[in-house]
C-alpha positions as CSV (number, residue, x, y, z in Angstrom):
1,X,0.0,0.0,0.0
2,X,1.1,3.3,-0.8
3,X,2.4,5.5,2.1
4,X,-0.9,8.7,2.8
5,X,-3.4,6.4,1.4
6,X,-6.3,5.2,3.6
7,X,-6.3,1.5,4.5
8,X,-10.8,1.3,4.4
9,X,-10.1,-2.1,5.7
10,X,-8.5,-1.5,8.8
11,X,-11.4,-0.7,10.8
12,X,-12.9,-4.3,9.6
13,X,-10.1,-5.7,11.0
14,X,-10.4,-4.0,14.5
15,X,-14.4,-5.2,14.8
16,X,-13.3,-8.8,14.3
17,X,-10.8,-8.0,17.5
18,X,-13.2,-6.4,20.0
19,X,-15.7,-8.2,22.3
20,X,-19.2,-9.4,20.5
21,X,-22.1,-7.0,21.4
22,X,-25.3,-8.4,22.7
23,X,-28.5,-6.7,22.4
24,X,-31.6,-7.5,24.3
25,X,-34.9,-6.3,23.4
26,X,-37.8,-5.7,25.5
27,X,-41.0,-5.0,23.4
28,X,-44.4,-5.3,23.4
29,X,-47.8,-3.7,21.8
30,X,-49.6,-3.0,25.0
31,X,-48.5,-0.1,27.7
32,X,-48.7,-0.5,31.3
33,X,-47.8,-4.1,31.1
34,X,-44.2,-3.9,32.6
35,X,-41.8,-3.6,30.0
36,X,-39.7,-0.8,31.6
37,X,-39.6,-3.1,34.8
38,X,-37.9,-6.0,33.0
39,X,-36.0,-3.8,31.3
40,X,-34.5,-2.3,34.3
41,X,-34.2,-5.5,36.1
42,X,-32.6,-7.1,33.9
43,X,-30.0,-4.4,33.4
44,X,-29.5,-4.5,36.8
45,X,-29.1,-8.2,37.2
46,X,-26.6,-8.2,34.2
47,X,-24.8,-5.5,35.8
48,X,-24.9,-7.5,39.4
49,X,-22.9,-10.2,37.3
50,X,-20.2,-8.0,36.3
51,X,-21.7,-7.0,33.1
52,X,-21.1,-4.0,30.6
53,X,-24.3,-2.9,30.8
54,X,-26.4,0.4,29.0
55,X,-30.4,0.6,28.9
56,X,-32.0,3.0,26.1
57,X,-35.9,3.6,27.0
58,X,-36.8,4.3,23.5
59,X,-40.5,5.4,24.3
60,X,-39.9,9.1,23.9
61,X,-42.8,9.7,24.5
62,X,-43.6,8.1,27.9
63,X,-40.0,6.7,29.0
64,X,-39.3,6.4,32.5
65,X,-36.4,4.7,33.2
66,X,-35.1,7.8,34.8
67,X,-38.3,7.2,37.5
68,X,-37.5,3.4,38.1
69,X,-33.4,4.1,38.4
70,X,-34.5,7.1,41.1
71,X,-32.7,9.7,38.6
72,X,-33.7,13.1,38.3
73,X,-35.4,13.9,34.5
74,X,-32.1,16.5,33.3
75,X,-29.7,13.9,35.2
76,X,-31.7,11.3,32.6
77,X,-31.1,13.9,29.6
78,X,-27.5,14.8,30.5
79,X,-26.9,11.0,30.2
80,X,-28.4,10.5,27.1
81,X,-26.4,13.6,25.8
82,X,-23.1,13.2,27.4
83,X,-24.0,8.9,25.5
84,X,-24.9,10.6,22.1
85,X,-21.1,13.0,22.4
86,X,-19.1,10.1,23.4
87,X,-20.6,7.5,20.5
88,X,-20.0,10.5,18.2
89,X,-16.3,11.1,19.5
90,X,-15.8,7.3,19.4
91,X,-16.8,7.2,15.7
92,X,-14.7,10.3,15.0
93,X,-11.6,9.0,15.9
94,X,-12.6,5.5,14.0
95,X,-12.7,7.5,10.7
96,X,-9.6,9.5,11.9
């Protein structure tokens, strides 16, 4: 490879290196049946075990996460934000 040119493999290479992901998905069609309870359980479980753990309440418009996990509603959005700068600054420095 030429020396200044842009290996668009490389960054193949380093997902086959890193740690699988595992996503777990709590859905349903109904409200008010418990979803966010599981959800947060579970987190909390996984995280008991030593666990990487990150919840996302994707209900924008009722999510309450933040209620269940005793934080404040701007300690909830500061979260989310400070989340949303660091997976922006981790796929910044990805690309270069």
């Amino acid at each position: 490879m030429r020396e200044g040119t842009i290996d668009q493999a490389a960054g193949l290479r380093r997902l086959g290196t890193q740690q699988p992901v595992n996503v777990i998905a709590i859905t349903g069609g109904k409200g008010g049946v418990g979803k966010t309870v599981v959800a947060v359980n579970l987190g909390a479980a996984l995280a008991a075990q030593g666990r990487s753990t990150m919840l996302l309440d994707a209900d924008l418009g009722l999510a309450n996460v933040d209620v269940l996990l005793n934080l404040g509603r701007l300690c909830f959005l500061f979260l989310f934000r400070l989340f949303l700068l660091l997976w922006d600054w981790h796929g910044s420095n990805e690309r270069g």
